[in-house]
C-alpha positions as CSV (number, residue, x, y, z in Angstrom):
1,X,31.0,9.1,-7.2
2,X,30.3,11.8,-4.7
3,X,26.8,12.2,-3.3
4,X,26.0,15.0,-5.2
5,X,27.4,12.9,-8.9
6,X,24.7,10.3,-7.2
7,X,21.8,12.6,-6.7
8,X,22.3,13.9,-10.1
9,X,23.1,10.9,-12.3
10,X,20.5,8.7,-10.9
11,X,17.7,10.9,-9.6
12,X,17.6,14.8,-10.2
13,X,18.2,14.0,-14.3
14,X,15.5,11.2,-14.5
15,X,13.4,13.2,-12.2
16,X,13.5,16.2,-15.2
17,X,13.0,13.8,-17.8
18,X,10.1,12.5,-15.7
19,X,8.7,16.1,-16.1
20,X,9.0,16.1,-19.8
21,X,7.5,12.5,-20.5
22,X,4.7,13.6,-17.8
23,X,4.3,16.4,-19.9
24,X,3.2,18.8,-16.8
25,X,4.7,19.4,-13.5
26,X,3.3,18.9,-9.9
27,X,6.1,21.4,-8.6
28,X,6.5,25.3,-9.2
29,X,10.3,24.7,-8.1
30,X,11.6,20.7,-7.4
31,X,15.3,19.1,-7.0
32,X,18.0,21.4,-6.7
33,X,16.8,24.1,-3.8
34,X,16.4,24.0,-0.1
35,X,12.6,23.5,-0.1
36,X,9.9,22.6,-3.0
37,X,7.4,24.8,-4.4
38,X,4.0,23.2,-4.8
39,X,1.3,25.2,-6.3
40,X,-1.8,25.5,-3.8
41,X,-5.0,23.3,-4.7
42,X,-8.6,23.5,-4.2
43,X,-8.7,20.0,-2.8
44,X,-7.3,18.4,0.3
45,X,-3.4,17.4,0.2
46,X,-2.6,13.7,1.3
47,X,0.5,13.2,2.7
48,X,2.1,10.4,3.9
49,X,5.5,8.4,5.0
50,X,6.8,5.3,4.7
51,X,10.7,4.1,5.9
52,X,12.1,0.5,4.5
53,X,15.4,-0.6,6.9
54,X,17.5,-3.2,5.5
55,X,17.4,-6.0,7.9
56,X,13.9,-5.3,8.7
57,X,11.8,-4.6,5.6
58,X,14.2,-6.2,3.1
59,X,17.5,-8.2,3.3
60,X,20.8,-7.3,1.5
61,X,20.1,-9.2,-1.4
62,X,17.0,-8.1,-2.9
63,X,16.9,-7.2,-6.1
64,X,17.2,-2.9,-6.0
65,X,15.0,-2.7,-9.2
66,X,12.2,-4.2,-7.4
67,X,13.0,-2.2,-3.9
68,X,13.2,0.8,-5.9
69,X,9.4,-0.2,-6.9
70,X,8.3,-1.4,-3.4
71,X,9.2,1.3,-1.7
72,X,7.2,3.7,-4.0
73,X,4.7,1.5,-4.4
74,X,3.8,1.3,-0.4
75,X,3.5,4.9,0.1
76,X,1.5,5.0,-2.6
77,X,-0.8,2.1,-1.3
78,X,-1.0,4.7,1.8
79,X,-3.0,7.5,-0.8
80,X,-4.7,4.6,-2.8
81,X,-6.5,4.3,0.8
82,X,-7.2,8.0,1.3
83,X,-9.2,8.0,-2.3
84,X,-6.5,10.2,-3.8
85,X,-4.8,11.0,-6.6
86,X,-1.4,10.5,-6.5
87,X,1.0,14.4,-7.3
88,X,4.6,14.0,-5.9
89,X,7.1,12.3,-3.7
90,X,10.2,13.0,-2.1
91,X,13.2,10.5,-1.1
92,X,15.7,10.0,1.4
93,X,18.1,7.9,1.5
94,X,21.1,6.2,3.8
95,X,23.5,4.3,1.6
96,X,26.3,2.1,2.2
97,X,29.7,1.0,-0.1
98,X,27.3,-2.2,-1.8
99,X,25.5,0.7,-3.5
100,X,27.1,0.8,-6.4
101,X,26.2,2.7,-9.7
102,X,25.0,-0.6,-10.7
103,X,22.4,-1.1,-7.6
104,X,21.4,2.7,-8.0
105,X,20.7,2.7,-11.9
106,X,18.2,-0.6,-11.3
107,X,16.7,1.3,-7.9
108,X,15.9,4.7,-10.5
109,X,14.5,2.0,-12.7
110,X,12.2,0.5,-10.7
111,X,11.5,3.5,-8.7
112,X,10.6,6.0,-11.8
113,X,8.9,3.2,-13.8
114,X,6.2,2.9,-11.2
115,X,6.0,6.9,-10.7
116,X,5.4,6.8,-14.4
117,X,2.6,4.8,-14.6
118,X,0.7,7.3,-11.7
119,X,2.2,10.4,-13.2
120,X,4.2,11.0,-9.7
121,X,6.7,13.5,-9.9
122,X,9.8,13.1,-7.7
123,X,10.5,16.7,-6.3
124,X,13.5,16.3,-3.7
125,X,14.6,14.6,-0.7
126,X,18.1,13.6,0.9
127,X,21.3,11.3,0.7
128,X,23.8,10.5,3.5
129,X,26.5,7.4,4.1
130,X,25.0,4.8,6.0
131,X,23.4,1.4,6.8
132,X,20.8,0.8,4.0
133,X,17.5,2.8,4.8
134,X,14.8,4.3,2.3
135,X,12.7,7.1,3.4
136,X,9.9,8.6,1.1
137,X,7.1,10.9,1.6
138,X,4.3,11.2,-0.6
139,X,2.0,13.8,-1.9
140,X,-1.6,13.5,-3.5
141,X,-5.2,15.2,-4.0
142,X,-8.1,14.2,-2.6
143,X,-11.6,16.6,-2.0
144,X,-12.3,17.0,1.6
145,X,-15.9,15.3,1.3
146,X,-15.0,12.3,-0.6
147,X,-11.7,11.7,1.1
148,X,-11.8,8.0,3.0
149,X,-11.3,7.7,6.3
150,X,-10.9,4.7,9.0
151,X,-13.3,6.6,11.6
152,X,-16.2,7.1,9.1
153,X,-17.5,3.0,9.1
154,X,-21.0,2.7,10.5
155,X,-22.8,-0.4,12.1
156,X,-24.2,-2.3,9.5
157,X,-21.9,-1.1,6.6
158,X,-20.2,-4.5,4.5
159,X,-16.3,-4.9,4.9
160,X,-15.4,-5.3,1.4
161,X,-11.9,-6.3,0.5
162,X,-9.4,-6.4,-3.2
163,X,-7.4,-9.0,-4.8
164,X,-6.3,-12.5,-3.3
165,X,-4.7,-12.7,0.5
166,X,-1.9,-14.5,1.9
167,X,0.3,-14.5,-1.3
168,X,3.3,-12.2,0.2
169,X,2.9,-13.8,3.7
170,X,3.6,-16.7,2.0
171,X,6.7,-15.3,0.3
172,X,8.1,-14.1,3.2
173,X,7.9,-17.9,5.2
174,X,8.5,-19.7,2.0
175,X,10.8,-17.4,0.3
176,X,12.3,-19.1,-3.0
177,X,9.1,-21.8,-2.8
178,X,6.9,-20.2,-5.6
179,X,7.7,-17.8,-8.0
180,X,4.7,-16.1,-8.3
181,X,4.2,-15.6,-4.3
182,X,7.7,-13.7,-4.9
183,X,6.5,-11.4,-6.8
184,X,3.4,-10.8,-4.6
185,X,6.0,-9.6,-2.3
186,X,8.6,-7.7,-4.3
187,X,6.1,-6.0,-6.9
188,X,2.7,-4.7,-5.1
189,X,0.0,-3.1,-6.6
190,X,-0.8,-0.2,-5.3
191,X,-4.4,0.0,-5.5
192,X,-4.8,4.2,-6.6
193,X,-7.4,3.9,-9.2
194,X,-9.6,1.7,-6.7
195,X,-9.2,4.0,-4.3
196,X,-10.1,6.7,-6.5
197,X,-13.4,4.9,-7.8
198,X,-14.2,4.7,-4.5
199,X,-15.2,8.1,-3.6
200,X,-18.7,8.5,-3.2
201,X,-19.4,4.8,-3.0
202,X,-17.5,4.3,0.6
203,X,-16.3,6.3,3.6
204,X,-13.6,4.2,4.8
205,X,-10.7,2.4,3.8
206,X,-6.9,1.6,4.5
207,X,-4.5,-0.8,2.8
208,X,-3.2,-3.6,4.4
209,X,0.4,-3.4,5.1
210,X,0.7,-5.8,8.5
211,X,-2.7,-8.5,8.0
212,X,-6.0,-7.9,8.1
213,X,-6.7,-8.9,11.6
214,X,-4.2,-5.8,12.6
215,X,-4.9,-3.3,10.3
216,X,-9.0,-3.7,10.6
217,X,-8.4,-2.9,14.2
218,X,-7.5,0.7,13.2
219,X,-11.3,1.0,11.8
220,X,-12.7,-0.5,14.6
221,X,-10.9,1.7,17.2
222,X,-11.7,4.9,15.3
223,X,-15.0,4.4,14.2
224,X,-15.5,2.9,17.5
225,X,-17.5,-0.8,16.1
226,X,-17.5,-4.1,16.2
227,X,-17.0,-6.5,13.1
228,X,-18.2,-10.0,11.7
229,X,-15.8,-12.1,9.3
230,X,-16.6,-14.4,7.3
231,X,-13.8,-16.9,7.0
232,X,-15.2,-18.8,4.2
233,X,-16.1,-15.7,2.0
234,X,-12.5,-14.8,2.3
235,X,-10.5,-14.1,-1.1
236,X,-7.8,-16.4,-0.3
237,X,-4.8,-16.3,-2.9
238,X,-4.3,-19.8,-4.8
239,X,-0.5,-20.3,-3.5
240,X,-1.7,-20.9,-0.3
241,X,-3.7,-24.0,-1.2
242,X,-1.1,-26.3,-0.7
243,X,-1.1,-25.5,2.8
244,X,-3.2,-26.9,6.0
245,X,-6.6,-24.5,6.4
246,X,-5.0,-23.1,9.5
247,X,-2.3,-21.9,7.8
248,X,-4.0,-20.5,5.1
249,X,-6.4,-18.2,7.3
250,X,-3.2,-17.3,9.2
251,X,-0.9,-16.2,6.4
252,X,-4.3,-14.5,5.0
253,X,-5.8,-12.9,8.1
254,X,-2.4,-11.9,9.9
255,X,0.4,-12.5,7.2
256,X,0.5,-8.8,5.8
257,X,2.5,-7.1,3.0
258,X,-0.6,-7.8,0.7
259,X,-1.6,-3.7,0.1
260,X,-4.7,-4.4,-1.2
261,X,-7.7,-1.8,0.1
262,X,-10.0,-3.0,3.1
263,X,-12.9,-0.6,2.8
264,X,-16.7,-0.4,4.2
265,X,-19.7,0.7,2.2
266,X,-23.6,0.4,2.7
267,X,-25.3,-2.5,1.6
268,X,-27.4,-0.9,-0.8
269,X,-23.8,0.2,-2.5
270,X,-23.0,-3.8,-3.3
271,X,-24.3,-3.6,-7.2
272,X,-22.1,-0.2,-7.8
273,X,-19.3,-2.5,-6.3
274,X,-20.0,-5.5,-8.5
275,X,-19.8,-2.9,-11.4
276,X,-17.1,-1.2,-10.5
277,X,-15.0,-5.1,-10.2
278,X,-15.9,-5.4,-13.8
279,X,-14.6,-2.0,-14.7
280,X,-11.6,-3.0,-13.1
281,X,-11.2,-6.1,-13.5
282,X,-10.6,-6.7,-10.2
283,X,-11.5,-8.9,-7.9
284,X,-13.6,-7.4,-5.0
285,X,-14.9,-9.4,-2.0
286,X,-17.5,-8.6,0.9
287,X,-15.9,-10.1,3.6
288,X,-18.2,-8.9,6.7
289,X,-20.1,-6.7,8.6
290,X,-19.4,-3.6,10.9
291,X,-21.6,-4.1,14.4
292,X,-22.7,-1.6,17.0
293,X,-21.6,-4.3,20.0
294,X,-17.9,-3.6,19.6
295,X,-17.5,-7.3,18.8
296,X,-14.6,-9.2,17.0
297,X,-15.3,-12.4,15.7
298,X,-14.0,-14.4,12.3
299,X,-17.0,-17.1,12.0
300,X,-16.4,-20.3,9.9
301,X,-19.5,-21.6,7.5
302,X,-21.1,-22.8,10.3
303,X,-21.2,-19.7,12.3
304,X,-19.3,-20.7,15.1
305,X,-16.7,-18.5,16.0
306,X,-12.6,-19.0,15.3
307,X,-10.3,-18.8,18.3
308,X,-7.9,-16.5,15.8
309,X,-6.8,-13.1,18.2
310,X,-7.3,-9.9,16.0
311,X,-3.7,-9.4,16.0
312,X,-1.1,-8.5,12.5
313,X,2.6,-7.6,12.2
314,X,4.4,-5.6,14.8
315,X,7.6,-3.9,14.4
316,X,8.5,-4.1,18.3
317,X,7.3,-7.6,18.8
């Protein structure tokens, strides 16, 4: 097929009968001009971009229904994080001879079954011949005061944290070893209507993409604080019991790919949290405590501090 019989088949004729099941549409003008049209709104946009490289992100076998899932489902973690609602996206793509209609129709499967469920219209993007790599930019709605944001933590605020840790960390050092650690990896949860809930309640939050130990750096550094962890009041996922307690704070604390929402909020906020994990149902965790001192410390029951550097993934390690 040519890459125009591509874009069409597999994502410009899903993407209009995304419009119609949606039953609205987040573009004025989508696929099939030079640019977008996007009505203006009264709130903030959020914008955002993620890029998954084969060889790097994912290797040649994966299964393309649950890429084409994963790589929405990341950039979507990115809003989830910002407090907003999710509107659009837009995909580029390099592909190579292995993409065959076969691979494509289960990528458009995954890929539109997960914009579905957040009513997130695909409005463009791009194609060319090349090694595997998946480039998508994402579009959502947030109001200015209630958006969250990693420099707006204060000292004495609780670090609060969602779901279980360590599952896809284990997946990715064990892959094969447990099923459902496998699909902690290949199918996140992007956590949008948390992040949504969140507004008003907390100020700050991201989603952890490389560990926690990493990625709670970026709050510290912006909001200029220190923080206290608790290791024993960590959510740790129930895969990693089998493994030796270092391990298990390790593939927690600096493992990554978990995209689950690490957020602060007062402490007089804890009961409106506790309610809103019930509404939910989802588990949500107070982990710690932002400081003044610019400390970093992970204490065990005891108190006494862990020797564990606040370190995650790094791409040019």
């Amino acid at each position: 097929m040519s890459e125009f019989d591509r874009i069409r088949r597999f994502f410009a004729e899903p993407a209009e009968a995304q419009r119609k099941r949606l039953g609205r549409a987040a573009a004025w003008l989508g696929i099939g001009d030079d640019c977008a049209l996007l009505e203006p709104s009264a709130q903030a946009l959020a914008i955002s971009s993620d890029m998954l490289l084969l060889g790097r992100h994912f290797h040649a076998d994966v299964d393309p229904e649950s890429l084409g899932h994963k790589a929405l489902a990341v950039n979507l973690s990115d809003l989830a994080a910002m407090g907003a609602e999710p509107i659009a996206f837009m995909l580029s793509m390099a592909l190579d001879r292995d993409q065959d209609d076969r691979w494509l129709s289960a990528f458009s499967r995954g890929l539109f079954s997960l914009a579905d469920s957040h009513r997130c219209e695909l409005i463009g993007g791009d194609t060319t011949a090349g090694p595997l790599c998946l480039s998508l930019t994402v579009i959502g709605q947030v109001p200015q005061a209630f958006a969250l944001r990693r420099d707006a933590a204060e000292p004495g605020d609780q670090l609060w944290v969602s779901g279980r840790l360590g599952a896809a960390a284990f997946a990715l050092k064990y892959p094969g070893r447990c099923e459902q650690a496998d699909e902690c990896l290949n199918w996140p949860v992007p956590r949008v209507e948390l992040g949504m809930a969140l507004r008003g309640i907390s100020q700050c939050a991201l989603d952890l993409s490389d560990g926690l130990l990493g990625d709670v750096v970026h709050i510290l550094e912006r909001s200029r604080l220190g923080v206290m962890i608790f290791a024993d009041r960590l959510p740790l996922h129930p895969v990693l019991e089998a493994c030796p307690e270092d391990e298990r704070l390790a593939l927690a604390l600096q493992g990554g790919d978990d995209y689950e929402l690490l957020f602060t909020a007062r402490p007089q906020a804890q009961a409106q949290i506790h309610e809103l994990a019930k509404k939910l149902d989802l588990e949500l965790s107070c982990i710690g405590e932002m400081t003044a001192d610019h400390r970093r410390e992970i204490l065990d029951a005891r108190g006494i501090p862990l020797a564990m550097p606040f370190r995650g993934y790094d791409h040019f390690a």
